[in-house]
C-alpha positions as CSV (number, residue, x, y, z in Angstrom):
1,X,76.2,81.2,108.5
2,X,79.7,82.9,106.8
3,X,80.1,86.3,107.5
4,X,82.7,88.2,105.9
5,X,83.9,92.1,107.3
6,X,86.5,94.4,105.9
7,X,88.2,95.7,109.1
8,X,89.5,99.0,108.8
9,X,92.4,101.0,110.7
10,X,94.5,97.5,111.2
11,X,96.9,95.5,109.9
12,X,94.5,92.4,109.5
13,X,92.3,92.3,105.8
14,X,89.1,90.4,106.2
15,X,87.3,88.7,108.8
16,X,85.2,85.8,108.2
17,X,83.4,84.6,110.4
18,X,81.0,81.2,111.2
19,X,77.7,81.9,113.6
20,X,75.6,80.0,114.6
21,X,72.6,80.9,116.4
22,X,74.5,83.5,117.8
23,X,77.3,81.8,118.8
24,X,80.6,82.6,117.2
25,X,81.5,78.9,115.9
26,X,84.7,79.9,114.1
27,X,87.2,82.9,112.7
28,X,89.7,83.4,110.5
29,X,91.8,86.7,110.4
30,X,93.2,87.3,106.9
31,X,96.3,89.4,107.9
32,X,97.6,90.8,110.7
33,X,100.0,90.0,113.2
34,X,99.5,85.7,113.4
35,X,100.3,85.3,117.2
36,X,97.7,87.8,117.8
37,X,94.7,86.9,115.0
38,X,95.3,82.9,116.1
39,X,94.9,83.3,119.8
40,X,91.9,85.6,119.3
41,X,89.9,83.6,117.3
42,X,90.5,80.7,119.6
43,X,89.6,82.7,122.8
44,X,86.0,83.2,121.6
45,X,85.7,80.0,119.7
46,X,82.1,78.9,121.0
47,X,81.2,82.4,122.5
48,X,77.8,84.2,122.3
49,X,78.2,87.3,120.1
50,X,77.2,89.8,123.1
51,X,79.9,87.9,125.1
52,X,82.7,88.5,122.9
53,X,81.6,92.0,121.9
54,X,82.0,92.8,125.5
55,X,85.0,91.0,126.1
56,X,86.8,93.1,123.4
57,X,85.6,96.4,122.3
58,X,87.6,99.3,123.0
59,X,91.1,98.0,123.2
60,X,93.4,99.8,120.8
61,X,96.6,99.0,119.1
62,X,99.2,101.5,120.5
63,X,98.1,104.9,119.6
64,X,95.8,103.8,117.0
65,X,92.2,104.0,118.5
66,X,91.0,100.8,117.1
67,X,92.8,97.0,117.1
68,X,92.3,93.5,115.6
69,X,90.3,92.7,118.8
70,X,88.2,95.8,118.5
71,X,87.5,95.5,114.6
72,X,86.0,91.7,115.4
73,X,83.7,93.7,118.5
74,X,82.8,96.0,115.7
75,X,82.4,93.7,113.2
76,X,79.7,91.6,115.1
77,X,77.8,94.5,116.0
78,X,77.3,94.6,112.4
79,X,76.2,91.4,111.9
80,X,73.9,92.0,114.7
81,X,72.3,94.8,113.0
82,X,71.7,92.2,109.4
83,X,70.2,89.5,111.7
């Protein structure tokens, strides 16, 4: 299933993500600082959603309270809440 999210308080655009039963198959960061968007949707390539949410919620950007890594935590608590 696509799942698309509007992050907000980041460089990055949209989010869109593929899950499958759970599992966080795929993402693609539209925007954003590459290096950083790349690497973290290959990090939880494969991962349960709980997994990931836990791996990265909280971490901010340098004094922004929210990052890249925390708007995808945020985002598939979202999705958990549609499912």
């Amino acid at each position: 299933m696509e799942y698309r999210y509007k992050p907000v308080g980041v460089c990055s655009a949209e989010m869109i993500f593929e899950i499958d039963n759970g599992i966080v198959k795929k993402l693609r960061i539209v925007g954003g600082c590459p290096g950083n968007t790349v690497g973290v949707s290959r990090l939880i390539e494969n991962k349960t959603i709980d997994e990931v949410i836990e791996m990265l919620k909280g971490i901010p950007c340098g004094v922004r309270a929210t990052s890249c890594p925390d708007q995808v935590a945020q985002a598939l608590e979202e999705y958990k809440k549609t499912v």
